[in-house]
N, C-alpha and C positions, 0 to 999 in steps of 0.2 A: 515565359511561363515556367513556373515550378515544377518540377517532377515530383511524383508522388511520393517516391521516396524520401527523397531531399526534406520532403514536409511534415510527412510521418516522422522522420528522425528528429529533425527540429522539433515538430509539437512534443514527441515522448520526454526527450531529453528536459524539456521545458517544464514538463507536467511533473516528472521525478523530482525536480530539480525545485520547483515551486510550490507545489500545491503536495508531493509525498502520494501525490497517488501507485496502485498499484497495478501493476501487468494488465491486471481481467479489466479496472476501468479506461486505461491506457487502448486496449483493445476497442474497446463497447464506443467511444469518443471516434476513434480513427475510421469505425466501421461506421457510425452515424455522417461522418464528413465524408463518406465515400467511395473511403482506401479501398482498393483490392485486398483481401483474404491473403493472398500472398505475397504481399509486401507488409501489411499486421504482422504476420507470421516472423518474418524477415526481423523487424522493428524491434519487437516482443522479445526475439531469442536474443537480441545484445543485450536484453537488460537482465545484468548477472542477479543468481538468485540470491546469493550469499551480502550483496550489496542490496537487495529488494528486501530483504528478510531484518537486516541491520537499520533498516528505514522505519520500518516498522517500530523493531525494538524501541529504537528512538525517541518515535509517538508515544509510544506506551511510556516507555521509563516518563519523559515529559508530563505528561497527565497524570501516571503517579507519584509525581510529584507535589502534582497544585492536590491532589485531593486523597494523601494517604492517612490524613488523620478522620480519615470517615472506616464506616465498617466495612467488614472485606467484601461481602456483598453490592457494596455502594459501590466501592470500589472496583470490583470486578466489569460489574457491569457499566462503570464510566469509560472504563477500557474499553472494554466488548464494542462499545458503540462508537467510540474515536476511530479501531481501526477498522468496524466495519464500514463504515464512511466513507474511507478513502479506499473501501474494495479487497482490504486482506479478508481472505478465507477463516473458516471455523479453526482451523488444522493451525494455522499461522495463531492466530489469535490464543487458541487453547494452550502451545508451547512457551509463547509468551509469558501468558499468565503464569505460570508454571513458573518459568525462570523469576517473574514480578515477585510472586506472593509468596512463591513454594508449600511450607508448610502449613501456612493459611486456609487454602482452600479446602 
């Protein structure tokens, strides 16, 4: 049998690593399969934020890429909805933009 742990690491690492999800969905996943609250906890704190943050970025840069010749509006909100998807925050998302569009918005 697998330890809980053992599988929570494996699934986050998996989740980061594949699909670009973020910490709160990573969470929300672990706690519907079961985990204890404090092995989530445990899981969640390895995954650095500065490497969680730069994932993001990623996305975003990515998407504004396929669709920067739209209005900044269009564009904003293609964003807004990519990395709400995979679970980044307003606060994440807003900084982003920021960095994306700057003087745009």
């Amino acid at each position: 049998m697998v330890n809980d742990l053992e599988f929570a690491r494996i699934w986050s690492e998996s989740r980061v690593r594949q699909k670009k999800l973020s910490k709160r969905v990573i969470a929300q996943e672990l706690r519907a399969k079961g985990v204890s609250q404090d092995i989530i906890d445990e899981v969640i704190h390895e995954i650095d934020d500065d490497s969680e943050y730069q994932m993001a970025f990623d996305l975003a840069e990515r998407k504004y890429r396929s669709c920067s010749h739209l209005e900044t509006p269009v564009i904003y909100r293609r964003i807004q909805s990519v990395l709400s998807r995979k679970g980044f925050g307003h606060a994440v998302s807003e900084r982003i933009m920021r960095e994306l569009l700057g003087s745009h918005l």
